[in-house]
C-alpha positions in Angstrom: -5.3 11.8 -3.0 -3.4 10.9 0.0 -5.1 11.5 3.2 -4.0 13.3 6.0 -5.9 12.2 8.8 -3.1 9.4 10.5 -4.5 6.1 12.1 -3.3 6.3 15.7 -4.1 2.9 16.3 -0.6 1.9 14.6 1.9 1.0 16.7 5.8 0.2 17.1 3.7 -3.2 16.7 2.7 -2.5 13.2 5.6 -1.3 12.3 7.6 -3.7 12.6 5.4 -6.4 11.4 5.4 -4.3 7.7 9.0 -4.4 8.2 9.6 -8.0 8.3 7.3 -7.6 4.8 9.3 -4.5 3.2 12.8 -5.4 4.1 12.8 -8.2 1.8 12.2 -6.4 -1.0 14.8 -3.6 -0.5 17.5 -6.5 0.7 17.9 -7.8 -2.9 20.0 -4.8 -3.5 22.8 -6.0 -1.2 22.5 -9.3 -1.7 21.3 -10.2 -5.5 24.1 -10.2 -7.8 21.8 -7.6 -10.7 22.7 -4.8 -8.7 25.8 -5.0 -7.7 26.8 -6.0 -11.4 25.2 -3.0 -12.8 26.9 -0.9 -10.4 30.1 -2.6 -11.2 29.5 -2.0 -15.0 30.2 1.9 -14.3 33.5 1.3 -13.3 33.4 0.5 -9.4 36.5 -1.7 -8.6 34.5 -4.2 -5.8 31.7 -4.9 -3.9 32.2 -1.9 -1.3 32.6 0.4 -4.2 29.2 -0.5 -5.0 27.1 -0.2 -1.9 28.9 3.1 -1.2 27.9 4.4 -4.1 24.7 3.1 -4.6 23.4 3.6 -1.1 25.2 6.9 -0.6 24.1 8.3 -4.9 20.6 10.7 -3.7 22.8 12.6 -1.2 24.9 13.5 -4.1 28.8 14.4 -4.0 28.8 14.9 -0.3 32.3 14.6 1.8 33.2 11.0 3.3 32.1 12.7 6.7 28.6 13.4 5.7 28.4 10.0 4.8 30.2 8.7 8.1 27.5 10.4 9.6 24.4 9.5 8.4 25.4 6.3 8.1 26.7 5.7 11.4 28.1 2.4 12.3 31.0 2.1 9.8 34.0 1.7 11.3 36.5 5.3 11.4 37.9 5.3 8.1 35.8 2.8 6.1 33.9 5.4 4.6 36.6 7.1 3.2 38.0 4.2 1.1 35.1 5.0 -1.0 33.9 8.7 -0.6 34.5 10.3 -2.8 36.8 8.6 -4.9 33.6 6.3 -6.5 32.6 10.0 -7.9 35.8 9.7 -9.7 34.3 6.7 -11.6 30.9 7.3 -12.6 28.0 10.0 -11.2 25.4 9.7 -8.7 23.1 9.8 -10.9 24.4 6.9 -13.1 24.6 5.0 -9.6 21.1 5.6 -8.9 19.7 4.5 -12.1 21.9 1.4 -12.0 20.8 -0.2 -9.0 17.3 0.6 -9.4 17.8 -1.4 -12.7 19.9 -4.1 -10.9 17.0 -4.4 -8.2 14.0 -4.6 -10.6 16.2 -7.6 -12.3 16.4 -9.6 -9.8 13.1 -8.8 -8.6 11.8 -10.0 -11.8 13.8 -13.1 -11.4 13.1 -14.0 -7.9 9.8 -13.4 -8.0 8.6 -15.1 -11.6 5.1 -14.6 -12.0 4.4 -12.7 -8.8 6.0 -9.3 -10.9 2.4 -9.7 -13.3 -0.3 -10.4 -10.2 -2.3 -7.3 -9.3 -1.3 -7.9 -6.0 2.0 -6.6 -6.5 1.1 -3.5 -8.8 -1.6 -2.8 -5.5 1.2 -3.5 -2.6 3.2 -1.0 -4.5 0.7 1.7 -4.9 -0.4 1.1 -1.1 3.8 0.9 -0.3 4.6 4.3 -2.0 1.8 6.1 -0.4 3.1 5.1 2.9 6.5 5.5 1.6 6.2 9.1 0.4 3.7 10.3 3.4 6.0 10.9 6.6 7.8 13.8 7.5 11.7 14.1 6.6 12.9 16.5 10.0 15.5 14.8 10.7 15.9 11.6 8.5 18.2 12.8 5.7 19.1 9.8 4.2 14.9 9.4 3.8 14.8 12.7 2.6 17.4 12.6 -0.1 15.5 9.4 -1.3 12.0 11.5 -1.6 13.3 14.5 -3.8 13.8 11.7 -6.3 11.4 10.8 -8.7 8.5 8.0 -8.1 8.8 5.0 -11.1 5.9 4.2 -12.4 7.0 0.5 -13.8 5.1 -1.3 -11.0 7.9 -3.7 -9.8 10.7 -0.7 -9.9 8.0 1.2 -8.0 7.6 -1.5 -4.6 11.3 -1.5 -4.8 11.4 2.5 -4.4 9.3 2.6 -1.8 10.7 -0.4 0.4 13.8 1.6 -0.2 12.1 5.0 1.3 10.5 2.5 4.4 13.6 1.0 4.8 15.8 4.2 5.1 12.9 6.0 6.8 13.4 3.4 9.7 17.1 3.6 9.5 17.1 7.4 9.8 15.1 6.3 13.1 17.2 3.8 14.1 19.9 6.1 14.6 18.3 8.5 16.4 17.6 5.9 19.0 21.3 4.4 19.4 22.6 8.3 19.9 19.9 9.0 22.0 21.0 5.6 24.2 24.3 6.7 23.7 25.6 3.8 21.8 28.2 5.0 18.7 28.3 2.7 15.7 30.7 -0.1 16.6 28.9 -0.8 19.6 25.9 -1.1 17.7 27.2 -3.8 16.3 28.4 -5.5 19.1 24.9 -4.9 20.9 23.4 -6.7 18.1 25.4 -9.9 18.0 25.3 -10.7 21.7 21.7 -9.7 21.3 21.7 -12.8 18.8 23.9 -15.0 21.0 26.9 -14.7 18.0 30.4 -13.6 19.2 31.3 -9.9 17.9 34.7 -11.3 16.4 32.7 -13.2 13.5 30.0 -11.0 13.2 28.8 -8.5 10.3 30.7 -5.7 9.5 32.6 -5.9 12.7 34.6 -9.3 11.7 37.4 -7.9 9.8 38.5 -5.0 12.4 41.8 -6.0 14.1 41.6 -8.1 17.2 42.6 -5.3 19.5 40.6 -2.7 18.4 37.0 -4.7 18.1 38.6 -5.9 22.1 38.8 -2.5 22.7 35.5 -1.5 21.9 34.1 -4.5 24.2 36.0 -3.7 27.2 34.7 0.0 27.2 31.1 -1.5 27.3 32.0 -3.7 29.8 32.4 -0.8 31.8 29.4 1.1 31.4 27.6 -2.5 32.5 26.5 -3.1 28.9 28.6 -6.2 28.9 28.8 -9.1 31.8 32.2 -10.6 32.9 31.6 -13.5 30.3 31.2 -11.4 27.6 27.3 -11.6 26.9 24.9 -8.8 27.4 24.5 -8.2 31.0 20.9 -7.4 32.3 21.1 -3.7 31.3 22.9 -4.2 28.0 19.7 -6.3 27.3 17.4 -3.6 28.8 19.3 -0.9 26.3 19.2 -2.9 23.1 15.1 -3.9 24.0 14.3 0.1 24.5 16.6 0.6 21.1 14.2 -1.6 19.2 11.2 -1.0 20.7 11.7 3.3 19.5 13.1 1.9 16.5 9.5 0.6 15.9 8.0 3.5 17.3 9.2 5.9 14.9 9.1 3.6 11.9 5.3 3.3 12.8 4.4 7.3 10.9 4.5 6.6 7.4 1.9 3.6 7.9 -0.4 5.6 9.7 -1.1 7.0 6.4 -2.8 4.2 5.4 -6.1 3.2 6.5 -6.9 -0.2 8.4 -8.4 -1.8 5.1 -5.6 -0.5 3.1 -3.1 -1.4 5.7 -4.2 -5.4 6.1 -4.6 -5.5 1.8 -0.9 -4.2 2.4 0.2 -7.3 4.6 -1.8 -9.6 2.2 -0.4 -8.7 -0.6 3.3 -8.2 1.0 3.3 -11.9 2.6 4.0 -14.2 -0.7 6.6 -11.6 -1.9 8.5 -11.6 1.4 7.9 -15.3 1.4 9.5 -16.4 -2.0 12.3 -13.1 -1.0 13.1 -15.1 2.2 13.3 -18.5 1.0 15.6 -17.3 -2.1 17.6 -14.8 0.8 16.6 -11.6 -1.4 19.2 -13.4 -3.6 
């Protein structure tokens, strides 16, 4: 039974140390072809299709702006391409089953003989009762994901819960850009001159028209997010810094679950999965 005395020794630190672990795991869903190709064998038309279904399937038929909303940095309009007219095509519940099928297969394929070690069938009891141990108040994309129902095929299993993790944090994440008063385009933009990469060929933010992403620049120019050169300025960097270091505060609960023995067999256990993940880019 779970226990409900949290470690308060675990830290933002923590957090996002089991991230760089989890996220892996999850990331095959976006970026392996199994999923998307299941997805696509409902009847979704591309690749967008897809994630918006798959992604958006445990809220359920929801409006575009619900979506929009929780989550956040799509650009005005993208969401609506897709919401609700992929519930034209298929269900959410034929969504949901298909990328969890998509993910175990190339799970299974990435990982070769990992998918049989104990280790794994261990990380993803240990994963799940972290996953499923954290308050939802406020996180409803992580909330929608725990009124589903646990697998209980091991390797489907560590993919659930990396999926609850990962959307757990997300949920976080957000809370922290609104609460530093940064919308969703900007988020973007933080991040790439965070990483030294120009916002025009970055991420999601690449295709917007030239004007508009400019746009977007030149009001964070003015709030001093952005120097006269176009990189971060000293308090742009101060912002995204006390963005990611909340974001690993509140992604720290559902670990706190876990005791220190179970939380290090965790990391053990994690590290040659995220390691064969990485070198094959969760693809």
């Amino acid at each position: 039974m779970r226990s409900l005395v949290r470690d308060p020794a675990v830290t933002g630190d923590t957090a996002r140390r089991l991230h760089r672990l989890v996220e892996p795991i999850h990331l095959v869903t976006y970026f392996a072809d199994e999923p998307e190709d299941a997805l696509r064998a409902l009847g979704l038309r591309n690749t967008w299709d897809a994630y918006f279904a798959g992604r958006a399937a445990p809220l359920g038929r929801v409006p575009a702006g619900t979506v929009d909303a929780i989550f956040y940095n799509f650009a005005a309009g993208e969401v609506a391409r897709h919401i609700p007219r992929v519930w034209d095509l298929t269900t959410p519940a034929e969504a949901l089953a298909a990328r969890e099928r998509g993910s175990v297969a190339a799970l299974r394929r990435i990982l070769g003989e990992l998918v049989d070690a104990p280790a794994l069938a261990r990380a993803a009891d240990l994963a799940t009762e972290a996953a499923t141990s954290a308050s939802t108040r406020g996180r409803p994309l992580y909330a929608a994901l725990r009124a589903l129902p646990v697998p209980r095929e091991p390797v489907a299993r560590l993919w659930h819960a990396a999926t609850l993790l990962r959307e757990h944090r997300g949920d976080g994440h957000v809370a922290a850009l609104v609460a530093a008063g940064i919308g969703g385009t900007e988020s973007h933009v933080l991040h790439a001159l965070w990483e030294g990469v120009p916002p025009e060929t970055f991420g999601r933010i690449h295709h917007l028209p030239a004007d508009r992403l400019a746009a977007v620049v030149a009001g964070m120019r003015g709030r001093g997010l952005v120097d006269g050169s176009g990189g971060l300025s000293a308090a742009g960097r101060r912002t995204k810094a006390r963005i990611e270091s909340i974001t690993d505060d509140l992604a720290a609960a559902p670990y706190a679950s876990l005791g220190p023995n179970d939380r290090a067999r965790l990391i053990a256990d994690l590290t040659p999965v995220a390691a064969r993940l990485d070198a094959a880019g969760s693809r």
